[in-house]
C-alpha positions as CSV (number, residue, x, y, z in Angstrom):
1,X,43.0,-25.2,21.2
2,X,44.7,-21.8,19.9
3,X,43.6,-20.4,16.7
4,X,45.1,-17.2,15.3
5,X,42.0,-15.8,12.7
6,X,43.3,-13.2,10.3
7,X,45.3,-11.5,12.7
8,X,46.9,-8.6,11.5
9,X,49.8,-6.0,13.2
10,X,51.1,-2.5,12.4
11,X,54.2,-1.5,13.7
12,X,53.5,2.5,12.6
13,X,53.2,2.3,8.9
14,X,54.7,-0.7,8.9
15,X,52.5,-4.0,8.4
16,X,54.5,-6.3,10.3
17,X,51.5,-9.4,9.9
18,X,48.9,-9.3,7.3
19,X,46.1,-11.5,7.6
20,X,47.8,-14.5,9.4
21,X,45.4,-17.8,9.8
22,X,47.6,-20.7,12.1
23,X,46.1,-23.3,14.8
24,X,47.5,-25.1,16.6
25,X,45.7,-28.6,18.5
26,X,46.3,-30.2,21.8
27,X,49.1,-31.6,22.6
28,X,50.9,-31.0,19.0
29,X,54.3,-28.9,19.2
30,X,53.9,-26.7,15.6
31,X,56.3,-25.0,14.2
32,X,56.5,-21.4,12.4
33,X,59.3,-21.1,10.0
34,X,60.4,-18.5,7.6
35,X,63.3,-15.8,7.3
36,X,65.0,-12.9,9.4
37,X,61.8,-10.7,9.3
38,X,59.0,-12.4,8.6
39,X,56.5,-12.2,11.0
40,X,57.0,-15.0,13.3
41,X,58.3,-13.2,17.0
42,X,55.2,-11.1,15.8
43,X,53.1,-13.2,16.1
44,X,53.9,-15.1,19.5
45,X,53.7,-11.9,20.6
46,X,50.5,-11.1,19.4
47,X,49.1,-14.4,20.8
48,X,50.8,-13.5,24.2
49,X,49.5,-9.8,24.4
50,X,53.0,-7.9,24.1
51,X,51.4,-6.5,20.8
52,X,47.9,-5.3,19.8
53,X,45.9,-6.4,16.6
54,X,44.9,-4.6,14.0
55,X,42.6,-7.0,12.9
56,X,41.4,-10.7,13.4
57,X,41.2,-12.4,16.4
58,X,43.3,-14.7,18.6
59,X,41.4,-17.3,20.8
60,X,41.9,-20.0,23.2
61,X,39.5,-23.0,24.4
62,X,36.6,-20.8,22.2
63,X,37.1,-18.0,24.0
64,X,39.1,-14.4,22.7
65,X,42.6,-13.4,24.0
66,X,43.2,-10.6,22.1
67,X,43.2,-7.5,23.6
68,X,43.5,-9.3,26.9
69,X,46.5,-7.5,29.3
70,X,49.7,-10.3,29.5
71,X,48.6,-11.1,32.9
72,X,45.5,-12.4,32.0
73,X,46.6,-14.4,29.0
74,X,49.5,-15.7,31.3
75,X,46.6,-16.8,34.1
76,X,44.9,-18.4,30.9
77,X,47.3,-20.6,30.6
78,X,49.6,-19.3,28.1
79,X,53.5,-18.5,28.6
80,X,55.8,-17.0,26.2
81,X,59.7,-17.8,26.0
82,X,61.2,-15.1,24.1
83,X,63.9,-15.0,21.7
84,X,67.3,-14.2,23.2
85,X,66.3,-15.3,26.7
86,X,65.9,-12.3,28.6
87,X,66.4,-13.6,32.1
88,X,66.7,-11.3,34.6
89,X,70.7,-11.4,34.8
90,X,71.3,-9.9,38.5
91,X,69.0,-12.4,39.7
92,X,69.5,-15.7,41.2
93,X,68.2,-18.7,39.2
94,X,66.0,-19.5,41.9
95,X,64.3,-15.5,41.9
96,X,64.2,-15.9,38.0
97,X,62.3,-19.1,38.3
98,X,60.0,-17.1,41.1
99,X,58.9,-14.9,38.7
100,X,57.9,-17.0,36.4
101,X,55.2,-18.5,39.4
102,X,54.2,-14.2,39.9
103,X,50.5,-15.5,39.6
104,X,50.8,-18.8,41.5
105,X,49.6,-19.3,45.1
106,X,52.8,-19.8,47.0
107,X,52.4,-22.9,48.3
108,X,52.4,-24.1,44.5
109,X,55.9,-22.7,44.5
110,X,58.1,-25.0,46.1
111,X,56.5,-28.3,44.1
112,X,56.6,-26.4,41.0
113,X,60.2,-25.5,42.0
114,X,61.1,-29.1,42.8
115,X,59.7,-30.2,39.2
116,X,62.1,-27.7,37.2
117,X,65.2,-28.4,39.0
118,X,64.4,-32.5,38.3
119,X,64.2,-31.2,35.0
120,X,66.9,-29.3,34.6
121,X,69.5,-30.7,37.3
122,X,71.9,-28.0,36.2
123,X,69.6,-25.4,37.4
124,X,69.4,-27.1,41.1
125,X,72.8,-26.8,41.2
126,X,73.1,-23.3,40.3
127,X,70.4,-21.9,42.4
128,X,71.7,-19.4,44.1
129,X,73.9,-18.3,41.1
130,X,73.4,-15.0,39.1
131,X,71.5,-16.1,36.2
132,X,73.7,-13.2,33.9
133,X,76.7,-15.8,35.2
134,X,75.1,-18.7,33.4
135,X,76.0,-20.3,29.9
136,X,73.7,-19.4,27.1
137,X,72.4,-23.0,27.3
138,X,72.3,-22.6,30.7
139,X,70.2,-19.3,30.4
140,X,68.0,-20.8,28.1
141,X,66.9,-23.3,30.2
142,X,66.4,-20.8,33.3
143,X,64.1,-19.1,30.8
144,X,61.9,-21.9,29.8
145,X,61.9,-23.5,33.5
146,X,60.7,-19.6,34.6
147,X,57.8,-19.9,31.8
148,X,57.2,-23.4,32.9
149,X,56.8,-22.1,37.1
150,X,53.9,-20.8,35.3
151,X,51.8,-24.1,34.8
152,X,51.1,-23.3,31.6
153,X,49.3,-25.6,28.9
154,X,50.5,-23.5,25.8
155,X,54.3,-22.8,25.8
156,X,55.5,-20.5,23.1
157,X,58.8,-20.7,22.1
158,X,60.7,-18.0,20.2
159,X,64.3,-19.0,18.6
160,X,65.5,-22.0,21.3
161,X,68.8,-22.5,19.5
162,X,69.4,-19.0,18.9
163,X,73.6,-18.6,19.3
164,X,73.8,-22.0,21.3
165,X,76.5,-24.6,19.8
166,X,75.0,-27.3,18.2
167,X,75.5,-30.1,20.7
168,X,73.9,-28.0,23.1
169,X,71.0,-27.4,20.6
170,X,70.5,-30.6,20.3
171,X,69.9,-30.9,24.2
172,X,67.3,-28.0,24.2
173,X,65.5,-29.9,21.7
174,X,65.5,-33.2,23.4
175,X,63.9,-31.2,26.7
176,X,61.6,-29.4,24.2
177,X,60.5,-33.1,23.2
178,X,59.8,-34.1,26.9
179,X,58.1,-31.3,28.4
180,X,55.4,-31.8,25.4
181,X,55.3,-35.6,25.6
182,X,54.3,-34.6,29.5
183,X,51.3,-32.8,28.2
184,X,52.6,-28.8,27.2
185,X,51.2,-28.1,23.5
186,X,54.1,-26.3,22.0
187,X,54.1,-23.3,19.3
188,X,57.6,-23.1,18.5
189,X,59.4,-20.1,15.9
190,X,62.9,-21.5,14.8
191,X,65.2,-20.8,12.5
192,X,66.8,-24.0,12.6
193,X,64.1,-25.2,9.9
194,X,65.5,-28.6,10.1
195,X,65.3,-29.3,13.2
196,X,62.2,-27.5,14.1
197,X,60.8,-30.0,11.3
198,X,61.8,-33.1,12.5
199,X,60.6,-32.3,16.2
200,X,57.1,-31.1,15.4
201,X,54.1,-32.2,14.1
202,X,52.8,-29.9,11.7
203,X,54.2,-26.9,10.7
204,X,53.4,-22.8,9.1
205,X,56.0,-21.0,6.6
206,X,56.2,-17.3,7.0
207,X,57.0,-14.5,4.5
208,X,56.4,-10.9,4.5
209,X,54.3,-11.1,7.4
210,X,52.0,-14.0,5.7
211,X,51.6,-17.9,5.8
212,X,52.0,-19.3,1.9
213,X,52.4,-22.8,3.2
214,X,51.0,-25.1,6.3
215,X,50.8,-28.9,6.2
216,X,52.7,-31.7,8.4
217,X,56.1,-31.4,9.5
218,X,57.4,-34.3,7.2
219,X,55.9,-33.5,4.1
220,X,57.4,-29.6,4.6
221,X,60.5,-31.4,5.0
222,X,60.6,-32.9,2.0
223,X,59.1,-30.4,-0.2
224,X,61.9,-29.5,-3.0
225,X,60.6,-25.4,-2.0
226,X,61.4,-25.8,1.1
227,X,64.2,-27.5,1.1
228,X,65.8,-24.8,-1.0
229,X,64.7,-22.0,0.8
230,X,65.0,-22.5,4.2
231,X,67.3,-26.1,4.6
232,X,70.0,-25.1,2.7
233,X,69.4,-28.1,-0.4
């Protein structure tokens, strides 16, 4: 479905991804994991087309992304959650979710609308509340409902858990779970190794900008590299 081919990205001098191969099959959620710095916001954004290549190619359904503007990979059917949230804080939650639907007809709104708060009941009952008011779990649900508004059938998630407490993490991951068992293939970067293990089906490790390992979630898991590296064993 999406296949990233020997992508590489500069930032200046810097080689931020060198030669990165990944795909990632319909209807699997796979997971990118590695340490502060290796590559893997990088490349969700190079997939979403908030960075340019280098080199390689990124392509979707057979056909090339890269080089598309964000609009267009958006209307393709691919939206981006990116790490820290990054709602639009002086907004209600109801204008966030909005502009997550930019490229919607508007009468798709109000169904879409509907869907997210059944979803995410917390959100329906903070509407018309400042989204720079909400929790952090409360924000990061805003900001995966607003890439949701989108339709989209790739959702790329960058650091879900980032500074949420763990009961709340545990949540996220529960409604990461559902909106893929409802059809979303997932890409997910997560530093929570663990968990970003156990909820996926296969999975990459990134370092220095490069995949040195790929194979299915559970035998990552219990690899004895792994678990040293990156699960704290």
């Amino acid at each position: 479905m999406l296949i990233l081919s020997n992508i590489s990205v500069s930032y200046g001098m810097i080689a931020a991804l060198k030669g990165v191969t990944l795909e990632v099959r319909q209807g699997e959620i796979v997971a990118l994991i590695g340490a502060n710095g290796a590559g893997k916001s990088t490349t969700l954004m190079a997939v979403s087309g908030v960075v340019q290549l280098a080199g390689g190619a990124v392509s979707y359904d057979g056909e090339r992304l890269d080089g598309l503007p964000v609009d267009r990979v958006v209307q393709r059917g691919i939206s981006q959650v990116p790490e820290g949230r990054r709602i639009f804080p002086r907004m209600t939650v109801r204008e966030n979710l909005e502009m997550g639907a930019f490229l919607r007809e508007r009468s798709d709104l109000e169904p879409e609308m509907e869907r997210i708060f059944g979803m995410f009941p917390v959100l329906a009952e903070r509407r018309s509340q400042l989204g720079g008011t909400l929790s952090g779990g409360e924000q990061q649900m805003l900001a995966i409902g607003r890439a949701l508004m989108a339709k989209p059938k790739v959702l790329l998630l960058d650091e879900p858990s980032l500074g949420l407490a763990p009961i709340i993490v545990s949540r996220i991951f529960k409604i990461i779970e559902e909106i893929n068992k409802q059809g979303t293939t997932i890409l997910l970067v997560e530093q929570n190794a663990r968990a970003a293990l156990r909820l996926s089906h296969r999975g990459y490790v990134m370092e220095s900008g490069r995949i040195v390992m790929e194979g299915p979630s559970a035998d990552l898991e219990h690899d004895e590299g792994i678990r040293k590296a990156y699960l704290g064993e």
